[in-house]
C-alpha positions in Angstrom: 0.0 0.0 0.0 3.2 2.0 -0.2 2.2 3.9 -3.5 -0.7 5.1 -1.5 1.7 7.4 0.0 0.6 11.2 -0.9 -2.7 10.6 -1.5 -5.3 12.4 0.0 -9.1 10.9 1.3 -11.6 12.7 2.6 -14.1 11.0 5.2 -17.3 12.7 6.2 -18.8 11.5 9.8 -15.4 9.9 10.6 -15.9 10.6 14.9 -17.2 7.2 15.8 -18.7 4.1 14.0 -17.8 3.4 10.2 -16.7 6.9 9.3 -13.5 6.2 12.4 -12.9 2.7 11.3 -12.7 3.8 7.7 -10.6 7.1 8.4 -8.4 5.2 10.4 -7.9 2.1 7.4 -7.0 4.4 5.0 -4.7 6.2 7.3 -3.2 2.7 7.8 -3.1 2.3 3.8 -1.1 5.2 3.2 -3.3 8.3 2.6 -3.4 11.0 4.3 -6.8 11.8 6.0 -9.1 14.1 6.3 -12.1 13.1 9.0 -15.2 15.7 9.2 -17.8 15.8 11.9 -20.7 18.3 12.4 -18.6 19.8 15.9 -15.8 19.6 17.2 -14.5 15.6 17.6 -13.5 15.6 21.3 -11.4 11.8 20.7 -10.1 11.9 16.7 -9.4 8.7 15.1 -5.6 7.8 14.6 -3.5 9.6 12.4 -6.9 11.5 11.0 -6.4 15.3 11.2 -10.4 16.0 11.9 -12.2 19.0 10.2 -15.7 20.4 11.3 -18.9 20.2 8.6 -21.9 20.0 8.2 -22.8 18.6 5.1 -26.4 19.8 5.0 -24.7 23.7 4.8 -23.0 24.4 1.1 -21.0 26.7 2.8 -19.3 24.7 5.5 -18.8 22.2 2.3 -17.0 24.1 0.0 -14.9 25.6 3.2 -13.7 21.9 3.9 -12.9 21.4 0.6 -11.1 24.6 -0.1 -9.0 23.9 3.7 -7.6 20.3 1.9 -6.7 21.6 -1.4 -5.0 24.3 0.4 -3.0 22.2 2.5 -2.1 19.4 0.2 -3.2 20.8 -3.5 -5.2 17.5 -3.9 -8.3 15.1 -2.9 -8.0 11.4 -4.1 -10.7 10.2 -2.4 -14.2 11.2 -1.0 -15.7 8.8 1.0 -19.5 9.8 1.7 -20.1 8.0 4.7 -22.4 10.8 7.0 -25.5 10.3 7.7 -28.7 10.0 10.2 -31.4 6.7 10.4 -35.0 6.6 11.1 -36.9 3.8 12.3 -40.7 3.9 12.1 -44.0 3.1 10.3 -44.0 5.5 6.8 -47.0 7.9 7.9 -45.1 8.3 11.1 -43.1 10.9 9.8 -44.1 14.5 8.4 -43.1 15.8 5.2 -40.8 18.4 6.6 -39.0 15.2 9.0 -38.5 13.2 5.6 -36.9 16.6 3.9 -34.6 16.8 6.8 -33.0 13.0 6.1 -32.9 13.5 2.8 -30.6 16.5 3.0 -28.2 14.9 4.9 -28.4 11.6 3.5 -28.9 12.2 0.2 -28.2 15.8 -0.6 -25.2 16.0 1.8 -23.6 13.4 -0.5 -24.4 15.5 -3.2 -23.0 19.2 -2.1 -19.7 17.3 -0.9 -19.6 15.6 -4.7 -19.7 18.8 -6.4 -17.4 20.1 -4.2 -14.1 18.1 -4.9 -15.5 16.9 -8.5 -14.2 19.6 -10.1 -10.5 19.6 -8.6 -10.5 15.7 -9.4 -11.4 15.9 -13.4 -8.5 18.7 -13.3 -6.3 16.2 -12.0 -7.9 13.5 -14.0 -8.4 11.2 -11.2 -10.2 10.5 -8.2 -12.9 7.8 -6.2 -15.3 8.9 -4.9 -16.9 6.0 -2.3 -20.6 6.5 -0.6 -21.7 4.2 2.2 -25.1 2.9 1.0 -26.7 0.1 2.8 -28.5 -3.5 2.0 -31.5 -1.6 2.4 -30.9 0.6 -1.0 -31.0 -3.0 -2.7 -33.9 -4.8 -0.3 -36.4 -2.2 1.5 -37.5 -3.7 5.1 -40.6 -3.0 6.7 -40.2 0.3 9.2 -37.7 1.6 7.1 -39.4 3.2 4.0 -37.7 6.4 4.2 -34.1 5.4 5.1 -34.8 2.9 2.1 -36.3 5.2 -0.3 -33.0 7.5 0.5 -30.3 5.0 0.3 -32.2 3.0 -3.2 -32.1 7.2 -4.5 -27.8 7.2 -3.6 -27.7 4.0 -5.4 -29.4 5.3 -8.4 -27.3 8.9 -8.1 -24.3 7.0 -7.9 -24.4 4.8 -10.8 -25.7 7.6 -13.0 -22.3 10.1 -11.8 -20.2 6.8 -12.4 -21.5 6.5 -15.9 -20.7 10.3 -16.4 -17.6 10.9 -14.7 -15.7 7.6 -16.0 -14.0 9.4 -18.9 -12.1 11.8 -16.6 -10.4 8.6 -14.9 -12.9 9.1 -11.6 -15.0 6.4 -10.1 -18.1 6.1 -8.3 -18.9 3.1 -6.1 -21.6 2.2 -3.3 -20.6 0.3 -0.2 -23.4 -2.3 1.1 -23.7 -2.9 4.7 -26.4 -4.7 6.7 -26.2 -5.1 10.2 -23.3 -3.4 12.1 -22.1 -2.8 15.6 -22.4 0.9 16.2 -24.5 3.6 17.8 -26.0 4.6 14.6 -29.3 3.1 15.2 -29.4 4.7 18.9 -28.8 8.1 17.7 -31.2 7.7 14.7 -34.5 10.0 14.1 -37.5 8.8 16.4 -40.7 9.7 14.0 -42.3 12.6 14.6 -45.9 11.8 14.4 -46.6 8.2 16.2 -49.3 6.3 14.8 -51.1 4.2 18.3 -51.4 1.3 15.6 -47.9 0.5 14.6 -47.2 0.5 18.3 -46.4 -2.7 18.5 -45.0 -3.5 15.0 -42.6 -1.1 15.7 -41.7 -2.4 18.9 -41.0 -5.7 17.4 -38.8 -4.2 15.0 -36.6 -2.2 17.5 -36.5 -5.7 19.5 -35.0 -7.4 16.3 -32.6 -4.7 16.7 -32.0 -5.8 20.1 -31.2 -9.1 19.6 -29.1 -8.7 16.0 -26.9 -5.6 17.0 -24.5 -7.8 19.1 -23.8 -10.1 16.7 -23.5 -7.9 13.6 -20.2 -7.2 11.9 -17.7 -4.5 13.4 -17.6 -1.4 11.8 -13.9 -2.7 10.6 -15.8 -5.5 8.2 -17.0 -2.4 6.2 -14.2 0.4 6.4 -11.7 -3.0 4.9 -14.3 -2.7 1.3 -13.8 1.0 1.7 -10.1 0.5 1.2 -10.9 -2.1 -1.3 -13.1 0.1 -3.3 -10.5 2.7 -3.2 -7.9 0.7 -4.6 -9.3 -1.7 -7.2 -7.6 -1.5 -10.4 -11.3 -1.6 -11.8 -13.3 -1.0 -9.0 -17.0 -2.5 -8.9 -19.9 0.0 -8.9 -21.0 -2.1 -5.4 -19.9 -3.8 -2.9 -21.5 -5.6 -0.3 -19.9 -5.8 3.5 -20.2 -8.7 5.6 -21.8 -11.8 5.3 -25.4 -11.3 6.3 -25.1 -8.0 3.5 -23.8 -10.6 1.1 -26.7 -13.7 2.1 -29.5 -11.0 1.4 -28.1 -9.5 -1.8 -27.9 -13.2 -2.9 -31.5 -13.9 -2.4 -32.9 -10.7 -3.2 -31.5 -12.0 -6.6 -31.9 -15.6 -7.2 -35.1 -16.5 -4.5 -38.6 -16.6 -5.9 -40.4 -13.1 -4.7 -42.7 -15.1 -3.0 -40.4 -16.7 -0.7 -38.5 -13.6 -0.2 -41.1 -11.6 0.7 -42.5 -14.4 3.5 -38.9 -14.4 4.9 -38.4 -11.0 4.9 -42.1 -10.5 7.0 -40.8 -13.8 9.4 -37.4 -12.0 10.2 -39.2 -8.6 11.2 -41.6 -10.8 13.3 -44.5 -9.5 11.0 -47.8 -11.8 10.2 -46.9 -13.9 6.9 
């Protein structure tokens, strides 16, 4: 990973979970790292100098960028990995509640894209790597709108991979299911509970319960970051993890039918 050396990455949310485990894997690999979080990270990830922005302000965007360029004249790699969850029934959540995901989830990714695109096609090179999820390939039950944003990333990202190709820049999306950090903790609650989907939603946040422990370390997925980063001819996905790969698999080859009844068994919902 030696040639590595010079390169610069950018990682957006790198403070805790997969954004840390990634900064701190491509630190290991040999670029030098960028890590953003919306304030100031009290405990920064090793060898990851960490920058404040929020991604849902153009302005704090474009001052991130233009603070990299200025110190090392170039960006490598952008690795889109901020974001926020929400876990409820779809007519839990107002309008103005869905708006506010999307602009970090979605449109956050895009203001930080346009930001370094345009020193990367100078260059004629770059990666640019956005954590997606399983759930941008196979939408669960309680998760419309986290699912509706991350099947619109996948869709946004393929597109820009088509378009920026001939300038020697690459697009791929990073597929994880299950993994071990507080995201789901610190996620949205909805802002308009339905008395109905009480218990639904209960049983969903149990599943949650009982999976979380066992699901892969944020490491499983910052290791296809890094793998992403460096193919010779990277894929435009990747899954991370077995249970990530197992589903994609299915989702595939398994008659709709069956999927569909084993998707409503594993979220403990009446087949």
């Amino acid at each position: 990973m030696s040639t590595l050396s010079g390169r610069t990455a950018i990682v957006t949310g790198a403070s805790s979970g997969i954004g840390r485990a990634t900064a701190e894997a491509l630190a290991r690999a040999g670029y030098t790292v960028f890590g953003t979080s919306r304030s100031k990270a009290r405990n920064s990830p090793t060898q990851v100098s960490m920058l404040t922005c929020d991604v849902t302000d153009g302005a704090s965007v474009s001052a991130l960028v233009s603070a990299v360029l200025a110190q090392t004249g170039r960006i490598d790699l952008l690795v889109n990995n901020a974001g926020v969850g929400l876990l409820g029934g779809a007519e839990e959540s107002s309008v103005a509640q869905v708006q506010a995901l999307f602009d970090v989830n979605l449109f956050g990714v895009i203001r930080m894209t346009n930001a370094v695109l345009p020193s990367m096609r100078r260059r004629g090179q770059g990666r640019i790597v956005n954590i997606g999820s399983i759930l941008g390939l196979v939408p669960a039950p309680y998760s419309a709108h986290y699912s509706a944003v991350k099947h619109a990333l996948e869709g946004y990202s393929e597109s820009l991979d088509h378009e920026v190709r001939a300038f020697n820049i690459r697009v791929s999306v990073i597929e994880p299911a299950f993994v071990r950090t507080v995201f789901d903790q610190n996620g949205i609650e909805p802002d308009s509970l339905v008395e109905e989907y009480d218990r639904a939603r209960a049983g969903v946040k149990a599943l949650l319960a009982d999976v979380m422990p066992k699901a892969d370390r944020p490491e499983v997925v910052a290791d296809v970051v890094v793998k992403a980063a460096t193919d010779a001819r990277p894929r435009r996905r990747y899954t991370a993890g077995k249970a990530a790969r197992q589903v994609s698999l299915l989702r595939r080859f398994a008659p709709a039918e069956m999927f569909d009844k084993t998707l409503r068994k594993q979220f403990r919902l009446p087949v």
